[in-house]
C-alpha positions as a printed NumPy array, in Angstrom:
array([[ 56.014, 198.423,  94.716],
       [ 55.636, 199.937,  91.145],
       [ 58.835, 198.842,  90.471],
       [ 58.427, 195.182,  91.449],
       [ 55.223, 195.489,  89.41 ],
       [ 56.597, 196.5  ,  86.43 ],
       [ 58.893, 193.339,  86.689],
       [ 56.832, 190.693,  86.585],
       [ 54.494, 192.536,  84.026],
       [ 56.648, 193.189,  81.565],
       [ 58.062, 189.66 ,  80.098],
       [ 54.343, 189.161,  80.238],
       [ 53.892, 191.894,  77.812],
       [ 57.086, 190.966,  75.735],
       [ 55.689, 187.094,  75.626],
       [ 52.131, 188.365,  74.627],
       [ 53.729, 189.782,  71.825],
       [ 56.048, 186.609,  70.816],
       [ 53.462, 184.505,  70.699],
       [ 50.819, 186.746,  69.017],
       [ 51.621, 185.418,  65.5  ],
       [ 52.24 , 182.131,  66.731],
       [ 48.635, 181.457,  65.155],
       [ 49.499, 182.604,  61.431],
       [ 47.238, 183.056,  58.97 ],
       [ 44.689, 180.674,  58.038],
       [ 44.354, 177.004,  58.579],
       [ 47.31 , 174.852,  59.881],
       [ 48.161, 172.141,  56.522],
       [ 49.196, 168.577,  56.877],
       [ 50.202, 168.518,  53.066],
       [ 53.276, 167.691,  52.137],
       [ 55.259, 170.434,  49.679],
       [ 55.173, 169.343,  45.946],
       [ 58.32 , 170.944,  45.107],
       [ 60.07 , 170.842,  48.008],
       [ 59.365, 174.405,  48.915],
       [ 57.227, 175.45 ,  51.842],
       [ 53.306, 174.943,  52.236],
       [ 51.292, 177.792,  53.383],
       [ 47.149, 178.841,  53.   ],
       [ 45.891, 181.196,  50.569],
       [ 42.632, 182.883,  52.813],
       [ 40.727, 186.316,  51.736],
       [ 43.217, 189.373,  52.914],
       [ 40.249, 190.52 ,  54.833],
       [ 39.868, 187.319,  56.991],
       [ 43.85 , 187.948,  57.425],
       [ 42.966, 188.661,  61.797],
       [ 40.981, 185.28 ,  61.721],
       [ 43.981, 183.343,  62.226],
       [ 43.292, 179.69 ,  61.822],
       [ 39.769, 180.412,  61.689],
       [ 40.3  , 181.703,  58.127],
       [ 38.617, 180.016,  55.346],
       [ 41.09 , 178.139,  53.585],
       [ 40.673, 179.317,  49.288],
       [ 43.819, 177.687,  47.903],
       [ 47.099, 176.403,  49.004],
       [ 50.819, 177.461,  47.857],
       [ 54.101, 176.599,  48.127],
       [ 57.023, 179.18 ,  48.291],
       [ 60.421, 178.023,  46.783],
       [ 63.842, 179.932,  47.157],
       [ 66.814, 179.694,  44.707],
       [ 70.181, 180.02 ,  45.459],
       [ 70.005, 183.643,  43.954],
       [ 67.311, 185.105,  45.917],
       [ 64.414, 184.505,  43.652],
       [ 61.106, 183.433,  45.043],
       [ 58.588, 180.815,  42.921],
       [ 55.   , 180.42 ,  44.461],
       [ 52.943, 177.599,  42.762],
       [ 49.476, 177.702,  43.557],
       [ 47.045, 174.02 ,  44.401],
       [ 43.524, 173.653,  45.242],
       [ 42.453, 172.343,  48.41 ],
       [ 43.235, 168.645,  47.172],
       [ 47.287, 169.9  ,  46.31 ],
       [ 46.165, 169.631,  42.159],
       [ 47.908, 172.697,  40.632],
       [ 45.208, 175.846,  39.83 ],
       [ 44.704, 176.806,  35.867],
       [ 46.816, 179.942,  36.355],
       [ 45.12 , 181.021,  33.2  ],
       [ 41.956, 182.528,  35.495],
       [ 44.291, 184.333,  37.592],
       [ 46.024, 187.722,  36.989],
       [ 49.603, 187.427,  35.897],
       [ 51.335, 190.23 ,  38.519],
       [ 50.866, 189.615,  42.058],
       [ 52.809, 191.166,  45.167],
       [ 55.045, 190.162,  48.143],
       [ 56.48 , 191.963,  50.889],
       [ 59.504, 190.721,  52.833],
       [ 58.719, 191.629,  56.603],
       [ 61.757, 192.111,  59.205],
       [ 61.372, 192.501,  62.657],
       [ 64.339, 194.153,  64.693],
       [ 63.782, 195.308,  68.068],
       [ 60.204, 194.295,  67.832],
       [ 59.602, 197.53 ,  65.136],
       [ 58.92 , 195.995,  61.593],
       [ 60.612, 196.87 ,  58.447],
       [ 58.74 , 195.893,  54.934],
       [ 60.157, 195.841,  51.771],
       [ 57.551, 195.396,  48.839],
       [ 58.715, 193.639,  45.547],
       [ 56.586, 192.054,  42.863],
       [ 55.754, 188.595,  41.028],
       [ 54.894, 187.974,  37.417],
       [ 53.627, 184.532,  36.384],
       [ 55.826, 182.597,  34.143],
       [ 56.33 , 178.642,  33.989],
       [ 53.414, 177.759,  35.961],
       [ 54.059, 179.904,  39.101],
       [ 54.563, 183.969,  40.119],
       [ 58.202, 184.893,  40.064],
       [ 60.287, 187.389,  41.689],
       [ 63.23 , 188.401,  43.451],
       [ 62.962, 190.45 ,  46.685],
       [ 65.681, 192.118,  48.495],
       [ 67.868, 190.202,  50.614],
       [ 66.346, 190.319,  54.399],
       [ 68.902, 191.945,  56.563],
       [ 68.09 , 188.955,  59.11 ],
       [ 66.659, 186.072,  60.079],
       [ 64.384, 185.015,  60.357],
       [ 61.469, 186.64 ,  58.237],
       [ 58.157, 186.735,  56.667],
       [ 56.989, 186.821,  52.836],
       [ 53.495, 187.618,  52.284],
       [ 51.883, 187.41 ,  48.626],
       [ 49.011, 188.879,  47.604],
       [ 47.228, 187.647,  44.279],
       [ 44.69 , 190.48 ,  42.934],
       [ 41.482, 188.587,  41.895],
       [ 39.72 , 188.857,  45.114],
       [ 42.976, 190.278,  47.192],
       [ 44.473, 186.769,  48.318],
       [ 47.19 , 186.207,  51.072],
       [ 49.325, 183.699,  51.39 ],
       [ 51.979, 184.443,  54.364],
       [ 54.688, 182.59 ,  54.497],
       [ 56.528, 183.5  ,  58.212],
       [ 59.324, 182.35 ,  60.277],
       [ 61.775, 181.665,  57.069],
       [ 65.643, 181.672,  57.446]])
């Protein structure tokens, strides 16, 4: 009986946990990508378990070069590019992998230059993956998931 229990209860479990990030962080956006790149919501870090719920701050776009280097550009709610002047000129990302449903992180930072916060993180060792930046001023995330 435990047996034929445990069957049935655990792809339950293992689907719970596929689809528990399904939401992503902070409001789903109908914008199209200014650069080509892909769109994602800034929110407040600490309304990061909100989910869509999260109250959208900014908007920004992730681009990837050929050589592994990452460019985020950062718009306001209307997609007009942000006076990067206000905001600090370091911010940080962290390339998530999941393998066997254990994550592995790998931090890397991003220096504004050109109109957008550059860097270069370390190849993922598969796909796909998650980038999350995080700008300073009032601990911003912008999570950019499911990228191959």
């Amino acid at each position: 009986m435990k047996r034929r229990m445990m069957s049935w209860m655990l792809p339950l479990a293992l689907a719970a946990i596929v689809f528990a990030h399904d939401e992503g962080h902070g409001p789903k956006l109908s914008d199209m990508p200014k650069q080509g790149g892909v769109l994602a919501p800034v929110i407040d870090a600490k309304e990061a378990n909100k989910g869509a719920k999260a109250t959208l701050v900014y908007k920004a776009e992730l681009l990837r070069s050929e050589d592994g280097a990452v460019r985020v550009y950062l718009y306001d709610k209307d997609m007009k590019p942000l006076d990067l002047s206000k905001l600090n000129n370091k911010a940080k990302g962290i390339v998530e992998v999941f393998k066997k449903g254990k994550a592995t992180k790998t931090s890397f930072e991003l220096t504004l230059k050109d109109g957008a916060f550059v860097g270069t993180p370390a190849k993922p060792a598969k796909k796909p993956y998650n980038i999350d930046i995080t700008l300073t001023e009032r601990t911003f995330l912008a999570a950019f998931d499911n990228l191959d």
